[in-house]
N, C-alpha and C positions, 0 to 999 in steps of 0.2 A: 851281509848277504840280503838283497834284498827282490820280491817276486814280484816281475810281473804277469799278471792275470792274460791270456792271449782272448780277440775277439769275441771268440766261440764260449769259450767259456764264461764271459764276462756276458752277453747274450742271454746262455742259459740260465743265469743268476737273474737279471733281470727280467726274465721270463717268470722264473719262480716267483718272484717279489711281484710281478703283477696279477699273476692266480690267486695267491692268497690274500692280496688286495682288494682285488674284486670278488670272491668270495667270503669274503667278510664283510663287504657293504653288502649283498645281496642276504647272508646271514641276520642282519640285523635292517634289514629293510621289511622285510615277512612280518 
């Protein structure tokens, strides 16, 4: 059985992965 992840979802994931990307260079830029 195997999932796959739909647009939306796959979106919101990469949304999260870029907030806290960018929130940790700006963390360690100060």
């Amino acid at each position: 059985m195997s999932y796959f992840p739909t647009l939306a979802e796959y979106i919101c994931v990469l949304k999260l992965i870029v907030f806290y990307f960018f929130s940790y260079l700006l963390l360690f830029r100060s």
